[in-house]
MIVOSE-509590 format. One line per 2 residues: their letters; for each residue x, z, y of N, C-alpha, C. Coordinates in nm, 3 decimals, always signed. Layout:
# residues N
A = X:Z:Y:X:Z:Y:X:Z:Y ~ ...
This chain:
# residues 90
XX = +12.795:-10.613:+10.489:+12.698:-10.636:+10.384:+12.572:-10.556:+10.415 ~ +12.478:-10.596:+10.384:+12.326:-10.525:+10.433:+12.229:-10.513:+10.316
XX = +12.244:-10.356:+10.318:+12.164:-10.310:+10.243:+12.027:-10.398:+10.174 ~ +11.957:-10.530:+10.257:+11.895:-10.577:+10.165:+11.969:-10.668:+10.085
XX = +12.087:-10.725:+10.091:+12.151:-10.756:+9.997:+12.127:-10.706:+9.884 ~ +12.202:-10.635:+9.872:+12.226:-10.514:+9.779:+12.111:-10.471:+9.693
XX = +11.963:-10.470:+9.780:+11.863:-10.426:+9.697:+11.801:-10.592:+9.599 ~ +11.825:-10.706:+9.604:+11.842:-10.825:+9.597:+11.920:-10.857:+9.500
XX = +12.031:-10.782:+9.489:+12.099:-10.818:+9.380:+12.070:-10.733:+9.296 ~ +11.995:-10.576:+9.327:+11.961:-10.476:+9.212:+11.857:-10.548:+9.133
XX = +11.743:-10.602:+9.223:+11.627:-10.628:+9.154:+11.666:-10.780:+9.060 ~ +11.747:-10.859:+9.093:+11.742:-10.972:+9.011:+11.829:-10.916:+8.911
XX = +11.968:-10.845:+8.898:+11.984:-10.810:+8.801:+11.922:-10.729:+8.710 ~ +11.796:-10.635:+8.750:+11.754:-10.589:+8.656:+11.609:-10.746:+8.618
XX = +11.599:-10.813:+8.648:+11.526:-10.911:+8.637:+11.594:-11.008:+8.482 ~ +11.721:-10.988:+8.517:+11.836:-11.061:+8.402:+11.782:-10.962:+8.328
XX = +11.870:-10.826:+8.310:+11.832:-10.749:+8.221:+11.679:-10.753:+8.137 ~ +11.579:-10.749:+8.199:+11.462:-10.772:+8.154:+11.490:-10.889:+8.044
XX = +11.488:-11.040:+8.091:+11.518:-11.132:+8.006:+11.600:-11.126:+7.866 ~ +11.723:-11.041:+7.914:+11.797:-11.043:+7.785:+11.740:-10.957:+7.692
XX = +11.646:-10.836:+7.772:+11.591:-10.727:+7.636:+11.512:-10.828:+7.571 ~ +11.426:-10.853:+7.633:+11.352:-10.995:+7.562:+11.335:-11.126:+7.432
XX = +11.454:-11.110:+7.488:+11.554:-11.276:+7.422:+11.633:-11.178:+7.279 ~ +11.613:-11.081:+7.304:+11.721:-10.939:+7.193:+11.875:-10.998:+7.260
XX = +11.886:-10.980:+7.277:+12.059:-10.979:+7.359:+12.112:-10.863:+7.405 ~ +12.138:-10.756:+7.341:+12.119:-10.597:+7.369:+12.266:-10.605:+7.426
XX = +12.357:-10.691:+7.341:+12.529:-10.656:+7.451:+12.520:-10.695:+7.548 ~ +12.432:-10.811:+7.610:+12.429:-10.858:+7.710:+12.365:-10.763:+7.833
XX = +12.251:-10.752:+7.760:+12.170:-10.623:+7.878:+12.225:-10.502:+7.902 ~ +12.347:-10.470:+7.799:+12.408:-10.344:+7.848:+12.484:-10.370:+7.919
XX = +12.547:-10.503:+7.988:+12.655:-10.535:+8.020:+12.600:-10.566:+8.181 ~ +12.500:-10.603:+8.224:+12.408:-10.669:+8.340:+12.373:-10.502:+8.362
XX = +12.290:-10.416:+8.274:+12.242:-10.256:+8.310:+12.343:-10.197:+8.354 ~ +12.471:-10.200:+8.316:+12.581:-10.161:+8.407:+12.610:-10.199:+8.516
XX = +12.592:-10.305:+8.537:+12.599:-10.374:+8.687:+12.477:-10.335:+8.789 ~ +12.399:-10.360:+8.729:+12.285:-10.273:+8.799:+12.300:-10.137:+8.851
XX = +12.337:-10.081:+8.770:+12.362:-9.893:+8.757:+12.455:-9.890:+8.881 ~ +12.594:-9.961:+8.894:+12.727:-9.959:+8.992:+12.626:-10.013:+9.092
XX = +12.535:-10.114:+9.172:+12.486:-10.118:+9.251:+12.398:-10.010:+9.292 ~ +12.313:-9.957:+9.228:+12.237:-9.840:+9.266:+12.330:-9.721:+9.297
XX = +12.433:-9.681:+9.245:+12.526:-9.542:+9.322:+12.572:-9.619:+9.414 ~ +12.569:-9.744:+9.474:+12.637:-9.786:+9.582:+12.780:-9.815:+9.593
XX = +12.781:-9.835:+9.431:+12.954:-9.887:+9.420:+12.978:-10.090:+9.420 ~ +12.933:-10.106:+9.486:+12.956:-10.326:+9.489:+13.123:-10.318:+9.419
XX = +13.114:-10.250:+9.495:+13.285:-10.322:+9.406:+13.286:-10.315:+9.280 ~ +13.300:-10.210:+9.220:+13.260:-10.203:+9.094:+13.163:-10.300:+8.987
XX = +13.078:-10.365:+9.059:+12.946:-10.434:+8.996:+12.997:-10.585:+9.010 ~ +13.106:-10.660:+9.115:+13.122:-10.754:+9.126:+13.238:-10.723:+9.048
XX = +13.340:-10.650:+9.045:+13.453:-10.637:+8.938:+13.370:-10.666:+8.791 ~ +13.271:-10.585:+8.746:+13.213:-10.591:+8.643:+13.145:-10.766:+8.607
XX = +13.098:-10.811:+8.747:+13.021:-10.927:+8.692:+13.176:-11.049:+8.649 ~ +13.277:-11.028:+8.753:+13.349:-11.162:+8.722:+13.400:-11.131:+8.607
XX = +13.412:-11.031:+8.555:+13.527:-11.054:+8.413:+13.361:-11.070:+8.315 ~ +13.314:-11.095:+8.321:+13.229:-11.136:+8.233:+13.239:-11.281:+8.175
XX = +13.248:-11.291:+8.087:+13.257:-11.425:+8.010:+13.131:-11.554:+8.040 ~ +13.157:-11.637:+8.106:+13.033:-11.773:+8.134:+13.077:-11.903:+8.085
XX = +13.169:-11.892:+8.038:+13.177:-12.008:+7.944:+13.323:-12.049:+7.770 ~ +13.281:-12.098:+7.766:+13.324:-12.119:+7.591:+13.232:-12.026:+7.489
XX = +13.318:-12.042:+7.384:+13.241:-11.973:+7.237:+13.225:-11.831:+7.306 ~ +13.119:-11.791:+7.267:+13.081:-11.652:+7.244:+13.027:-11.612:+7.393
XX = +13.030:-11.678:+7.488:+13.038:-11.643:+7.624:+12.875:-11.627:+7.662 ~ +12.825:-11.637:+7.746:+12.693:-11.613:+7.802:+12.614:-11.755:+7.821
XX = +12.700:-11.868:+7.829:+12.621:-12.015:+7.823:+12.666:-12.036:+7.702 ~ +12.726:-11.955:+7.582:+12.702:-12.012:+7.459:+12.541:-11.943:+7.422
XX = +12.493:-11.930:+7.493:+12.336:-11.790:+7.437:+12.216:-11.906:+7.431 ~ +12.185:-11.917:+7.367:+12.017:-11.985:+7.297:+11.915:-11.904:+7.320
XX = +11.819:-11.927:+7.417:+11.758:-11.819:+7.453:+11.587:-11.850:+7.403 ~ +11.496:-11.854:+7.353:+11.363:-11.884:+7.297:+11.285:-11.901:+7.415
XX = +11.276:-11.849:+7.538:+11.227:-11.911:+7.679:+11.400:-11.995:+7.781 ~ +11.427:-12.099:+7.708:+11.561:-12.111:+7.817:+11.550:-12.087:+7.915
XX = +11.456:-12.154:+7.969:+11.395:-12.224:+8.128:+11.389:-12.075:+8.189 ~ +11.313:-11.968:+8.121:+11.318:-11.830:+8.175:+11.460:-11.730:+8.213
XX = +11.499:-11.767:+8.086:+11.681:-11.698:+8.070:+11.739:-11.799:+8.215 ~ +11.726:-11.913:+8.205:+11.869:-12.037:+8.304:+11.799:-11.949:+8.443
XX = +11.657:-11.941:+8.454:+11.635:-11.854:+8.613:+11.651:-11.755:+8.642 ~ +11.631:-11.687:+8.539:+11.696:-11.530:+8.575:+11.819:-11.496:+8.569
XX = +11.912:-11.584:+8.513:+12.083:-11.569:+8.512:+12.102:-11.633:+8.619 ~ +12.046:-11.748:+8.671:+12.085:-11.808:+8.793:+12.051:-11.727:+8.960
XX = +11.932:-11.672:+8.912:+11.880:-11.603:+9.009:+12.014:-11.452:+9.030 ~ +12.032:-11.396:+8.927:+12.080:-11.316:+8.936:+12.250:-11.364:+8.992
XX = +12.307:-11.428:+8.931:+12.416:-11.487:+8.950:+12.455:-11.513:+9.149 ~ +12.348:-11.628:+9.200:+12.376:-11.609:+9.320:+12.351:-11.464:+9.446
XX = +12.253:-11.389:+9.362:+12.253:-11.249:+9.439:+12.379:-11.191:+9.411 ~ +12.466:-11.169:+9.309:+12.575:-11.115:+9.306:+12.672:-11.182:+9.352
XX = +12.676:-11.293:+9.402:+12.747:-11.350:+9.448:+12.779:-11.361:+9.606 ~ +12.636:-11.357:+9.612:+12.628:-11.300:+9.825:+12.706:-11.244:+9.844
XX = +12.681:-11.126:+9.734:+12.725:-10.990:+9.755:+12.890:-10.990:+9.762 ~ +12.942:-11.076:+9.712:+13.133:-11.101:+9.665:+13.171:-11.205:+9.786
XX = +13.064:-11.272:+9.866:+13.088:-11.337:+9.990:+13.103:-11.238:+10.128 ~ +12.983:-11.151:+10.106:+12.953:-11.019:+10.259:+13.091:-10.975:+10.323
């Protein structure tokens, strides 16, 4: 895995994060700011453990979220989504 990975998946997840402070989604952004945080001490494992148990679909989940810019929220979750995902491929 190569370190620009890694900096790739910091910056889009804090890119998510941004969005959700935004959108007011404060459980959400604490939940992405943690993932962020485990990438910056240089723990991936930890941050991809953290992203898959995250909830993406049914009630209550993260595509149940209504966001007032969608189009902004669907790119920055998507954006963020495949950087963490490199990262669970490396």
């Amino acid at each position: 895995m190569k370190s620009s990975d890694v900096q790739r998946a910091i910056v889009a997840t804090e890119a998510f994060v941004s969005v959700l402070h935004a959108e007011e989604f404060p459980g959400w952004a604490k939940r992405f700011s943690q993932i962020a945080a485990y990438l910056k001490d240089g723990d991936v494992k930890a941050a991809l453990h953290s992203y898959k148990n995250t909830s993406y679909g049914g009630p209550g989940s993260l595509s149940d979220v209504y966001a007032n810019d969608q189009s902004a929220f669907d790119r920055a979750w998507s954006e963020c989504s495949v950087a963490l995902r490199a990262l669970g491929k490396a």
